[in-house]
C-alpha positions as CSV (number, residue, x, y, z in Angstrom):
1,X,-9.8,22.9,1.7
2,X,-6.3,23.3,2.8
3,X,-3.7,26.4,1.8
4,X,-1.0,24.0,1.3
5,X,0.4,21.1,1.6
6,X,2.7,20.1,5.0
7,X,5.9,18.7,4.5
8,X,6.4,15.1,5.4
9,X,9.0,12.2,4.5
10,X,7.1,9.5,5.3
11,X,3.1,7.8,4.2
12,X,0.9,5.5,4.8
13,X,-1.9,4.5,3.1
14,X,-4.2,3.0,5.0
15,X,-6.8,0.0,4.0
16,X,-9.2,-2.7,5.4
17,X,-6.7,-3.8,8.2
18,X,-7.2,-0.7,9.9
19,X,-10.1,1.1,8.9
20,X,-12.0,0.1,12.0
21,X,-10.2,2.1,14.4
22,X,-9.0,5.9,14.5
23,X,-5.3,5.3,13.3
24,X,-3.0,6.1,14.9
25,X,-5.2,7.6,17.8
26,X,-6.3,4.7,19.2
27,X,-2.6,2.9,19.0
28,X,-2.4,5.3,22.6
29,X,1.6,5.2,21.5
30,X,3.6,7.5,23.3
31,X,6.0,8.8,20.5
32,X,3.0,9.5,17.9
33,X,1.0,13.2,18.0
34,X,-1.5,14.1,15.9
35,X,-1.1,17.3,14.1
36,X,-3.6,17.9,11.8
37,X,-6.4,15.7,10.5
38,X,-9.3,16.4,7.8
39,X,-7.1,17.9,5.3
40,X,-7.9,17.8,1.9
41,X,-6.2,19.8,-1.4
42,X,-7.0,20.4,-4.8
43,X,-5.4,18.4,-7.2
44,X,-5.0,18.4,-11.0
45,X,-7.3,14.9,-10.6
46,X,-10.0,16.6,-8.8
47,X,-10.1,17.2,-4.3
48,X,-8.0,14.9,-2.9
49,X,-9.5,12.9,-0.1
50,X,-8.8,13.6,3.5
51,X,-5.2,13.2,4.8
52,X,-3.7,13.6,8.4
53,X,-0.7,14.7,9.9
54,X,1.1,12.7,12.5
55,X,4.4,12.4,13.8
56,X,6.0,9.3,15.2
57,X,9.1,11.0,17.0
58,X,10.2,13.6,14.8
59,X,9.3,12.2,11.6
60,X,6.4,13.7,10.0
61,X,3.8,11.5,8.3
62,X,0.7,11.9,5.8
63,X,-1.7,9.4,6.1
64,X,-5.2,8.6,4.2
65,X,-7.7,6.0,4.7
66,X,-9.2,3.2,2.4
67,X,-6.1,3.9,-0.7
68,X,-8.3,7.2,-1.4
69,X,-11.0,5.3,-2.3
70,X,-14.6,7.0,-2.1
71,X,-17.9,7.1,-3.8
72,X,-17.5,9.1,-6.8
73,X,-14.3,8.6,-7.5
74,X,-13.1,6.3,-9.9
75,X,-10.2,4.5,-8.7
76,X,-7.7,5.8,-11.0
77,X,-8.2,9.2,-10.1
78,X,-7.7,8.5,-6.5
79,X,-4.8,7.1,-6.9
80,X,-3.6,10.1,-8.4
81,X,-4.9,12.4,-5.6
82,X,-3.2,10.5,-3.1
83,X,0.2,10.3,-5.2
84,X,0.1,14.1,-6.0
85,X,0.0,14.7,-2.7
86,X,2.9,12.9,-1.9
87,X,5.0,14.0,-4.3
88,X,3.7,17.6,-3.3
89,X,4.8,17.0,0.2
90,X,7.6,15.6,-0.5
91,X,7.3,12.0,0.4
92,X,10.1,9.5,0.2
93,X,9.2,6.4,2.6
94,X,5.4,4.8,1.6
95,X,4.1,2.2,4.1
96,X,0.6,0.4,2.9
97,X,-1.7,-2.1,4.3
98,X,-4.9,-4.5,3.2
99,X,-6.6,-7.2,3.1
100,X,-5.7,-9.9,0.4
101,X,-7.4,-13.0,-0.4
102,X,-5.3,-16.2,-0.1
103,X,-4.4,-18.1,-3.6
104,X,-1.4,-20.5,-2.0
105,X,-3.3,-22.8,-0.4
106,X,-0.8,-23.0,2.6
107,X,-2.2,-19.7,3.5
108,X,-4.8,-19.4,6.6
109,X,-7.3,-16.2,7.6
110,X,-5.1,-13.8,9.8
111,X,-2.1,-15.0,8.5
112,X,0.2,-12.0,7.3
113,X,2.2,-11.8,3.9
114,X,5.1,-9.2,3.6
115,X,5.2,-9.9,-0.8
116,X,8.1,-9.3,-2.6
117,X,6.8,-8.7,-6.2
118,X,3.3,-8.3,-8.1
119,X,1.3,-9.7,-11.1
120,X,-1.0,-7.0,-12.5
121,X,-4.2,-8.0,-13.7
122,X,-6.3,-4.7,-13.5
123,X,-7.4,-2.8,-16.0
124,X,-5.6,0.6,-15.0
125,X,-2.0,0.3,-16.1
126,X,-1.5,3.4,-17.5
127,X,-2.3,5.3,-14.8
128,X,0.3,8.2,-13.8
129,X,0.9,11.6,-13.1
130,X,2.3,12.6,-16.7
131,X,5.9,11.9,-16.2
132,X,8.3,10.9,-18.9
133,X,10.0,8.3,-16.8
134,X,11.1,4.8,-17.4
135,X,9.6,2.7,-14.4
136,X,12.3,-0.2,-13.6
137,X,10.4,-3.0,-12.0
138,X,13.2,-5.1,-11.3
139,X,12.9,-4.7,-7.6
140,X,9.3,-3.3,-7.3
141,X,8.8,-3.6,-3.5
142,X,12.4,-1.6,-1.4
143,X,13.9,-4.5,0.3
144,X,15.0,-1.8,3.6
145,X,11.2,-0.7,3.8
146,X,10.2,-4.8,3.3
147,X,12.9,-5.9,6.0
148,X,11.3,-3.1,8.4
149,X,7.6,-4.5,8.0
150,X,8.7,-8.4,8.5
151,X,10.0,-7.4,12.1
152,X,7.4,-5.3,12.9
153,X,5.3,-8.2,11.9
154,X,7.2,-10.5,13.7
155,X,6.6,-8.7,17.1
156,X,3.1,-8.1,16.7
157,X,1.5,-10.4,14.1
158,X,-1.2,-13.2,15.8
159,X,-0.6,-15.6,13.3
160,X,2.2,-16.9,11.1
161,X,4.3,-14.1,8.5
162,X,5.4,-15.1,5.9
163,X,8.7,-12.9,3.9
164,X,8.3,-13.0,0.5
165,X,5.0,-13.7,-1.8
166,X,3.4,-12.3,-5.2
167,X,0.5,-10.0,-5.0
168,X,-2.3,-10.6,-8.0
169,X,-3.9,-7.1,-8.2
170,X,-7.4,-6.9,-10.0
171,X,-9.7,-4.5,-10.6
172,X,-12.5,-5.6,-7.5
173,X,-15.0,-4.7,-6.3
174,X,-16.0,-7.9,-6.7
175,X,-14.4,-11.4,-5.3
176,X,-12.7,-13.1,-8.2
177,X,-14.6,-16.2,-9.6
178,X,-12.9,-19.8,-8.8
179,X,-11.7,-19.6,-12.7
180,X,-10.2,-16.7,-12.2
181,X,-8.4,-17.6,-8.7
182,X,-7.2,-21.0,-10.7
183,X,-5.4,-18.8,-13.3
184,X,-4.2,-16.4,-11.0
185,X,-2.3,-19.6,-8.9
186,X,-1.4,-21.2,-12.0
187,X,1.0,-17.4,-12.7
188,X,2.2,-18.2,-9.3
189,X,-0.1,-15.6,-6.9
190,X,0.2,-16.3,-3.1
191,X,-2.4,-13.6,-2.4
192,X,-4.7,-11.5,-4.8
193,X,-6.0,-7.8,-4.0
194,X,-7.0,-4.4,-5.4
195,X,-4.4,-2.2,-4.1
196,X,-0.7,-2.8,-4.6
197,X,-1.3,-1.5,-8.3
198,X,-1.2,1.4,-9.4
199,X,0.5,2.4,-6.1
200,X,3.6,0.8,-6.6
201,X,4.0,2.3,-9.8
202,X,3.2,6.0,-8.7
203,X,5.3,5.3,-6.1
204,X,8.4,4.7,-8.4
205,X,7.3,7.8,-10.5
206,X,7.7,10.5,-7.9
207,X,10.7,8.3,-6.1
208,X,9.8,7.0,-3.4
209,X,10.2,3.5,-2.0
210,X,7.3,1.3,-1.2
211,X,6.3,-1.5,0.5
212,X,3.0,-3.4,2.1
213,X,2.2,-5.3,5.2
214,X,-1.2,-7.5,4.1
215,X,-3.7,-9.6,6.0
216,X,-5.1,-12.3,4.8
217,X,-8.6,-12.1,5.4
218,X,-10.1,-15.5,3.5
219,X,-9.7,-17.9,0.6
220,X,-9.8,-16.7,-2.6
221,X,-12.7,-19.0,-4.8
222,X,-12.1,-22.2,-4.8
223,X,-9.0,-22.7,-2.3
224,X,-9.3,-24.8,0.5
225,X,-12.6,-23.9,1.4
226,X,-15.5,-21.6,1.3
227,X,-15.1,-18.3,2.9
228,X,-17.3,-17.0,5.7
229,X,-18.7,-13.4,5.7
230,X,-19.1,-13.7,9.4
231,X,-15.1,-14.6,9.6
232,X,-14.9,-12.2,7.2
233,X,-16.2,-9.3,9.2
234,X,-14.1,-10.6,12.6
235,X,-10.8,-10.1,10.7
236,X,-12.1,-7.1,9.0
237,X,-13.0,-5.7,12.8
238,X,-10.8,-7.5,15.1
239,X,-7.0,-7.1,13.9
240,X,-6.7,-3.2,13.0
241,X,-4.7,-2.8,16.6
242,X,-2.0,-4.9,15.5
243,X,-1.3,-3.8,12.0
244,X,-1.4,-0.6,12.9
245,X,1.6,-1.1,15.8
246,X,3.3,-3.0,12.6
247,X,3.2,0.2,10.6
248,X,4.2,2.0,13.5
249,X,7.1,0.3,14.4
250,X,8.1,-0.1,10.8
251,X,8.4,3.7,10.8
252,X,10.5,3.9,13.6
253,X,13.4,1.9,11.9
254,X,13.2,3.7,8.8
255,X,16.7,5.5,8.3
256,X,16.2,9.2,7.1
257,X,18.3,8.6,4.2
258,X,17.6,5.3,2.0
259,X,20.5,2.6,1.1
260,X,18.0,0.9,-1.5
261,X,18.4,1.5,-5.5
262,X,14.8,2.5,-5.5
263,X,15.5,6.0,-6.5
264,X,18.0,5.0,-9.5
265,X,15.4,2.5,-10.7
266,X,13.7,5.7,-12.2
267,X,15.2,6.2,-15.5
268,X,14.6,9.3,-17.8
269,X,13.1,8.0,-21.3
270,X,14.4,7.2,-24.3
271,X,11.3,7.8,-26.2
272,X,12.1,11.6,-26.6
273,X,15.6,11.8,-26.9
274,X,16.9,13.3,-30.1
275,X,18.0,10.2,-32.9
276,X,21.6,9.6,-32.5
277,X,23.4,10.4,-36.2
């Protein structure tokens, strides 16, 4: 267990896309060094799970694997691990990745959608870290960190990228059935996941910006066709190298200091202010 908690103004929170390889080791990028790796701190949600330390010129980032998730660990709390952290650390940029299934049937396998906005449909919406804030949703996803991920995964994407889309976010970790996919499109869903929420959310509490860089990785139920486990596992395997030089380059033309409204989206409640006479 660590003492404390480094300092860092950036994240990333790693998923599927590039859980194959040692990130960002393996990227062999000549700007990024390693600083610490295997930590892990208590937190008022149990032992957070393990973070490293890297630094991408001189910007310091925390990273952890998989959105925290880990046997055990209800998916809820790990959220709030990772988040704690963050705030703790003093995080203010959050880059995240994953898989997604695709709902717009114009989507293909190893195509890659930048979204815009969300639909929740999990079961864990009031998760947070005990804040009194009003979370403004208006502009969920920072447009600077979303402009920074389409480049990047214009330069390094194999497939086509698409700059705007919704992410439907259930609860997993089961597929959704073909009913469910149907409704999901019907809302208007381009891509459906597990990840984007809570994090978006936590990410608004302790004021940060956020945004995600996802790889489609098959068809949801019921669109186009059935999805192979053996294409499946390709994907799953076979493009962590490039989403991982999209999150790395992303970082690199991240100003310090933010021009995005993200941090006045965070309003203070009105729930306990004193009745006005």
């Amino acid at each position: 267990m660590a003492d404390r908690i480094p300092t860092a103004g950036y994240a990333i929170i790693g998923g599927s896309s590039t859980f194959s390889i040692r990130f960002p080791e393996e990227l062999d990028e000549a700007d990024v060094e390693v600083v610490e790796d295997g930590l892990r701190f208590e937190t008022p949600y149990g032992e957070s799970p393990p973070f490293k330390l890297f630094k991408v010129g001189d910007r310091r980032v925390l990273a952890c694997r998989m959105h925290g998730w880990r046997s055990g660990v209800t998916r809820a709390d790990a959220s709030r691990q990772v988040f704690w952290v963050f705030r703790e650390a003093g995080v203010k940029n959050i880059l995240a990745e994953g898989g997604v299934g695709a709902v717009n049937h114009l989507l293909n396998p190893r195509d890659i959608v930048v979204p815009t906005d969300y639909i929740d449909n999990s079961m864990r919406k009031d998760v947070s870290l005990g804040s009194d804030y009003l979370l403004v949703m208006r502009k969920a996803v920072c447009p600077d960190l979303h402009n920074n991920l389409l480049k990047a995964s214009r330069e390094f994407a194999i497939s086509r990228v698409f700059e705007r889309g919704i992410y439907a976010v259930t609860d997993g970790r089961h597929f959704e059935s073909p009913a469910e996919v149907a409704v999901l499109k019907q809302w208007g869903a381009d891509v459906v996941g597990q990840s984007m929420c809570p994090e978006i959310y936590l990410a608004r509490e302790i004021g940060a910006c956020y945004a995600g860089v996802y790889l489609v990785v098959n068809y949801a139920e019921g669109i186009v066709q059935g999805w192979s486990h053996d294409e499946l596992s390709e994907i799953f395997y076979g493009e962590s190298e490039a989403i991982g030089k999209i999150l790395i380059d992303a970082l690199r033309t991240t100003a310090d200091r933010a021009t995005c409204e993200c941090t006045q989206l965070r309003k203070p409640t009105l729930l306990k202010e004193e009745p006005r006479t």
